[in-house]
C-alpha positions as CSV (number, residue, x, y, z in Angstrom):
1,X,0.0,0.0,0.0
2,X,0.9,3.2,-0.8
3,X,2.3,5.5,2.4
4,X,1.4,9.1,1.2
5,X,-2.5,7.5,0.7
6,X,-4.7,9.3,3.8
7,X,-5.1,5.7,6.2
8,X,-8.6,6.4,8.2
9,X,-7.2,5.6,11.9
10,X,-10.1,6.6,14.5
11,X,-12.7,8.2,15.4
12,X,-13.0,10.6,18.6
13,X,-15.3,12.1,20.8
14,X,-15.0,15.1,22.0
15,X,-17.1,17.0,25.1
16,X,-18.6,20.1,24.4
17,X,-19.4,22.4,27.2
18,X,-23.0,20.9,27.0
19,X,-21.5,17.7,27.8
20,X,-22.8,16.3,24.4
21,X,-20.1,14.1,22.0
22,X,-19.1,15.0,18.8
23,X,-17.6,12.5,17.0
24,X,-15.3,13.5,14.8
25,X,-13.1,10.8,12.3
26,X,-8.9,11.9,10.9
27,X,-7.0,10.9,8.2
28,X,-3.8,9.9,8.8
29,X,-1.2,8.6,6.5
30,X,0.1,4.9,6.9
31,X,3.6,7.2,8.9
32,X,1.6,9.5,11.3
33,X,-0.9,5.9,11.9
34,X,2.1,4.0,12.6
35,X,4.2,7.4,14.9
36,X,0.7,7.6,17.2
37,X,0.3,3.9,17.6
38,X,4.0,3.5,18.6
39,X,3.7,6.2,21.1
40,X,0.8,4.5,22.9
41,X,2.7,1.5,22.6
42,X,5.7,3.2,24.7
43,X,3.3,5.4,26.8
44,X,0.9,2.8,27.8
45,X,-1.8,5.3,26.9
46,X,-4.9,4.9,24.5
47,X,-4.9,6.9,21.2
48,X,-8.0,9.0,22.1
49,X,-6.2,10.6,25.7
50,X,-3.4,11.5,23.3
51,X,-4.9,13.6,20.6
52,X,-7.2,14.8,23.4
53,X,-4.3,16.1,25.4
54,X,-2.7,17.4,22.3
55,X,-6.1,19.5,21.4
56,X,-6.6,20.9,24.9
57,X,-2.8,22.2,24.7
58,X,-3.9,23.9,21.6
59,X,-3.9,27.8,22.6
């Protein structure tokens, strides 16, 4: 397969301040796929607390 091809990862859900999801689904290529699942694989954490943490860093 192709690496530049978009690889649909996950979806997410996100809280608004009405407590109500959003779910919202990223394209990712095959590299950034494979850099986020080997980080949760070293941090022990779960995909979704990590792009969560990186959005609520987000000024």
């Amino acid at each position: 397969m192709n690496k530049t091809v978009a690889h649909k990862f996950l979806s997410l859900a996100t809280y608004s301040k009405k407590k109500t999801l959003k779910r919202i689904t990223i394209n990712l290529t095959l590299d950034e796929a494979d850099t986020l699942e080997q980080y949760c694989e070293q941090t022990g954490r779960p995909a979704i607390d990590v792009i969560r943490e990186l959005i609520r860093a987000l000024p």
